[in-house]
ZAMARGU-4260 file (C-alpha; in steps of 0.2 Angstrom, whole numbers, plus 5000, padded with zeros to 4 digits):
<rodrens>
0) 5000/5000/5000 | 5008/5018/4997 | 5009/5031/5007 | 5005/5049/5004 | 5004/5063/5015
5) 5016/5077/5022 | 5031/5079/5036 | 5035/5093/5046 | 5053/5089/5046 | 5066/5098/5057
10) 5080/5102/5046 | 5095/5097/5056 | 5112/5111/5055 | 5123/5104/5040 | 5110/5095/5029
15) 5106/5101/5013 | 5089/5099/5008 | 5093/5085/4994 | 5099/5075/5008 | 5085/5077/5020
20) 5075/5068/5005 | 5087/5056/5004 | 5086/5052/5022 | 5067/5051/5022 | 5068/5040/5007
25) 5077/5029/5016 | 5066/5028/5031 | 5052/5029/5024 | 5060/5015/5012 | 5049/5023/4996
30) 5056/5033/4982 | 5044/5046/4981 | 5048/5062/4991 | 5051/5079/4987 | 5054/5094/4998
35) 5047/5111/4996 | 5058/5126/5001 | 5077/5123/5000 | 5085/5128/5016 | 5104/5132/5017
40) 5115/5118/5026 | 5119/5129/5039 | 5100/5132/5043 | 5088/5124/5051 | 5070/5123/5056
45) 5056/5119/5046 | 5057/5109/5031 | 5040/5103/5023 | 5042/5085/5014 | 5030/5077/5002
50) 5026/5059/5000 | 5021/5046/4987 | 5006/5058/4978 | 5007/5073/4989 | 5023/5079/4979
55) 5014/5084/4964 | 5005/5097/4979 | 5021/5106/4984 | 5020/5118/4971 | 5002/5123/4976
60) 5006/5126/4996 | 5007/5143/5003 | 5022/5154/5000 | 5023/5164/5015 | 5038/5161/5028
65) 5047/5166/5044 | 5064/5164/5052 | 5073/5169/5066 | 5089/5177/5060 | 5104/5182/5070
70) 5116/5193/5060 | 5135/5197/5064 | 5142/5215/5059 | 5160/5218/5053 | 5163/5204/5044
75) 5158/5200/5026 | 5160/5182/5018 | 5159/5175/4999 | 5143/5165/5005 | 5135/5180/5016
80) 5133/5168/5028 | 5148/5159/5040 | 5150/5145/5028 | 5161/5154/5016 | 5181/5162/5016
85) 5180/5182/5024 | 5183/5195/5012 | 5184/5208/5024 | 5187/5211/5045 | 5180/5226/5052
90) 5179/5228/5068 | 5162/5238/5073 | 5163/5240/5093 | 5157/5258/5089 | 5140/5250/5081
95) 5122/5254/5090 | 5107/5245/5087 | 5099/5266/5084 | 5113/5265/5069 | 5104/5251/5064
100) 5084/5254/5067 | 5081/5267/5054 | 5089/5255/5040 | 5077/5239/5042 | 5061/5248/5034
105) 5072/5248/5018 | 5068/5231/5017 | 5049/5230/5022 | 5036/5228/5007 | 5041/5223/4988
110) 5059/5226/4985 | 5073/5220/4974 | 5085/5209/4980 | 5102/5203/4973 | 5104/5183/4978
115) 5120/5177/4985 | 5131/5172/4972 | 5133/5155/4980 | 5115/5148/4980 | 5104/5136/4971
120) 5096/5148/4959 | 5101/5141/4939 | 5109/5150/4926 | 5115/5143/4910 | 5110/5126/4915
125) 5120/5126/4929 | 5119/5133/4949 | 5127/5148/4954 | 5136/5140/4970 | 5144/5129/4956
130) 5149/5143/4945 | 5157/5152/4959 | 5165/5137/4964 | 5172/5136/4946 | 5178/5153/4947
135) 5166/5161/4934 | 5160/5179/4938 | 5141/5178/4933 | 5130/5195/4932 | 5116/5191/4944
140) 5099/5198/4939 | 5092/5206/4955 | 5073/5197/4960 | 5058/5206/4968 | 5052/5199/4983
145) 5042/5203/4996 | 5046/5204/5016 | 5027/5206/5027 | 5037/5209/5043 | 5052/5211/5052
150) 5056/5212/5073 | 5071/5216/5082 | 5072/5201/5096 | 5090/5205/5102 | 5107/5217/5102
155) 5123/5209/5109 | 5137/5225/5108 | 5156/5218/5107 | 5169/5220/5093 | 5157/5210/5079
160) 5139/5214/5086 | 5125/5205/5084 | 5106/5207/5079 | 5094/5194/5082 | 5077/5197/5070
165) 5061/5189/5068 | 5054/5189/5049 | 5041/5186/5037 | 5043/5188/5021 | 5038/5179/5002
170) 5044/5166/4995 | 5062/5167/4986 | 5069/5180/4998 | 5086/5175/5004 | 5087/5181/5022
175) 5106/5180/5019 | 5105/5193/5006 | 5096/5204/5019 | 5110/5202/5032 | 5125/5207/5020
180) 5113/5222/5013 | 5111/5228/5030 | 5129/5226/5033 | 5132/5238/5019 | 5121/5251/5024
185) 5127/5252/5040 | 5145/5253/5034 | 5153/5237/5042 | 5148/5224/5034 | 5136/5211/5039
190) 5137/5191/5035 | 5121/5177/5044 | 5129/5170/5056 | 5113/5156/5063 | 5094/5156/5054
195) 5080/5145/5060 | 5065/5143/5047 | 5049/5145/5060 | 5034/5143/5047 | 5035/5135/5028
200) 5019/5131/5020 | 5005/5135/5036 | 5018/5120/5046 | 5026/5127/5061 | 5045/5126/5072
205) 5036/5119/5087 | 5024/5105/5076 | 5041/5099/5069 | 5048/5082/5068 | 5065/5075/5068
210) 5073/5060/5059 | 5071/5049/5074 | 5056/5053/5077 | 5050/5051/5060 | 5061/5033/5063
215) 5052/5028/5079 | 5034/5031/5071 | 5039/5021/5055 | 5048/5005/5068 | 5030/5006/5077
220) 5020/5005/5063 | 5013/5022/5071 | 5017/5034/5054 | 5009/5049/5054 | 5009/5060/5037
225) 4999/5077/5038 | 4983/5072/5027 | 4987/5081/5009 | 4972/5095/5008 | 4977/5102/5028
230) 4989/5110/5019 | 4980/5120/5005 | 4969/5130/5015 | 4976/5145/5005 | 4965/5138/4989
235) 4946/5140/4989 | 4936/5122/4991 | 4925/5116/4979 | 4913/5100/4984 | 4905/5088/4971
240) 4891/5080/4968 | 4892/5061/4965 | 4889/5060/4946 | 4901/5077/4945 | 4914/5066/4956
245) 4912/5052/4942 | 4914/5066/4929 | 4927/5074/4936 | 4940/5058/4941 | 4935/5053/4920
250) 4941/5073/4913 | 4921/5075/4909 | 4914/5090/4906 | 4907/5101/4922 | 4900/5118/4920
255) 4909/5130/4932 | 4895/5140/4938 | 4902/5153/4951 | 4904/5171/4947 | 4922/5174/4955
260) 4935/5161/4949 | 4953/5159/4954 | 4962/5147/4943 | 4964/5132/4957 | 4950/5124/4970
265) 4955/5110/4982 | 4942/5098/4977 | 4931/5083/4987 | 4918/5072/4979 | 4900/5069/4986
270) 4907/5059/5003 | 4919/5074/5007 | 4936/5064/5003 | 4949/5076/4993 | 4952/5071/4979
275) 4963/5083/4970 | 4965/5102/4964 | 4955/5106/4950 | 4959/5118/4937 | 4945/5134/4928
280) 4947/5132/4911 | 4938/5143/4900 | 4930/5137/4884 | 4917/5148/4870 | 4915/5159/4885
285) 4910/5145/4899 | 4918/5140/4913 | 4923/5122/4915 | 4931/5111/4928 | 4942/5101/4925
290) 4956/5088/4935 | 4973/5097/4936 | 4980/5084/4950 | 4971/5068/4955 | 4974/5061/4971
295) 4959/5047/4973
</rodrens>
């Protein structure tokens, strides 16, 4: 029998993200897993994992995130975070969190952001942490993204302050690009010295399972894999009758008969099982809906 379903895995420090999918596989002893949202090795926190049919979902979870950040002044790095060689020592005794304050609006809202040059984004076919790595000097087009919140938690003064902040932000943002950024406004420098994801995809830090955890339940036969639709609560629900359930699991013709549409509905057929996310298509001016991802 397969399984299908979600985990609420707690990144450990030093994986990457292809690995935690490897190490699930492995437990889980199924070939079918996926990850949504790539986490640095250095990061940790939340990291949602799909199962068997639930990975053809990932790309319709919500976007929003949040991490706990802790940025070190004075020194900058090739990776913007500690991971990489420093290219430059400053010491910033003299810095103030009042220095600071006025700065961290800059980033609130829609802005544009450059991504580290050592990250998973592709370019030519290939990933710019492995161009870097190959020497190659690649212009980075700068991406929009969009940052709901930021809190200051903490200040440690010393020769390379810290700042401890809370944020919320859209998908794509690289709070490492936010700490080097900062660092340059501020004159010294700055490089992301810890990050902790808190919320990907509606599933939270204190909800979060590790390997062995996810180990134990699989020994005891006692697996517990977050039920596909809890997680698309961010798309609008549509309920079927049964003959519109026969017709829609077949690609049959249904009339979409709601004024407002968004493009994709969570979907359940007369007995209120999901069943999959349904697409509007429009066709000679009438609104038809049709299977985009069957799950039953």
């Amino acid at each position: 029998m397969s399984i299908m379903g979600f985990i609420n895995l707690h990144k450990p420090k030093g994986f990457t993200s292809h690995d935690c999918v490897a190490k699930v596989r492995k437990i889980l002893q199924t070939k079918k897993v996926g990850h949504g949202g790539t986490l640095d090795p250095l990061a940790t926190g939340v990291l949602p994992i799909a199962v068997g049919k639930a990975t053809r979902l990932l790309q319709f979870l919500p976007s929003q995130k949040a991490y706990q950040a802790k940025i070190r002044f004075g020194i900058t790095t090739t990776t913007d975070d500690l991971e990489g060689e420093v290219v430059q020592d400053k010491l910033a005794k003299n810095l103030s969190l009042e220095n600071i304050t006025p700065f961290l609006t800059d980033f609130l809202g829609k802005i544009e952001q450059m991504p580290p040059a050592y990250s998973a984004i592709k370019q030519d076919g290939k990933k710019l942490y492995q161009l870097a790595r190959e020497g190659k000097i690649i212009a980075i087009p700068a991406r929009k993204v969009e940052i709901f919140n930021i809190e200051i938690v903490n200040w440690t003064s010393g020769d390379y302050p810290e700042l401890d902040l809370n944020i919320v932000c859209g998908a794509g943002t690289y709070i490492r690009a936010i700490a080097r950024d900062l660092g340059q406004k501020v004159g010294y420098g700055g490089t992301l010295a810890n990050l902790i994801r808190t919320l990907s995809c509606d599933l939270t830090l204190n909800s979060s399972i590790t390997f062995e955890q996810l180990s134990q339940q699989k020994e005891a036969n006692q697996l517990n894999l977050i039920q596909p639709d809890l997680l698309l609560k961010n798309l609008d629900k549509i309920n079927l009758s049964e003959e519109e359930s026969k017709k829609w699991c077949l690609g049959q013709k249904i009339i979409f008969e709601q004024k407002n549409s968004n493009n994709f509905y969570r979907t359940y057929n007369n007995l209120g099982e999901f069943i999959g996310i349904t697409e509007i298509r429009e066709n000679e001016n009438i609104k038809l809906i049709k299977p985009k991802i069957v799950i039953a």
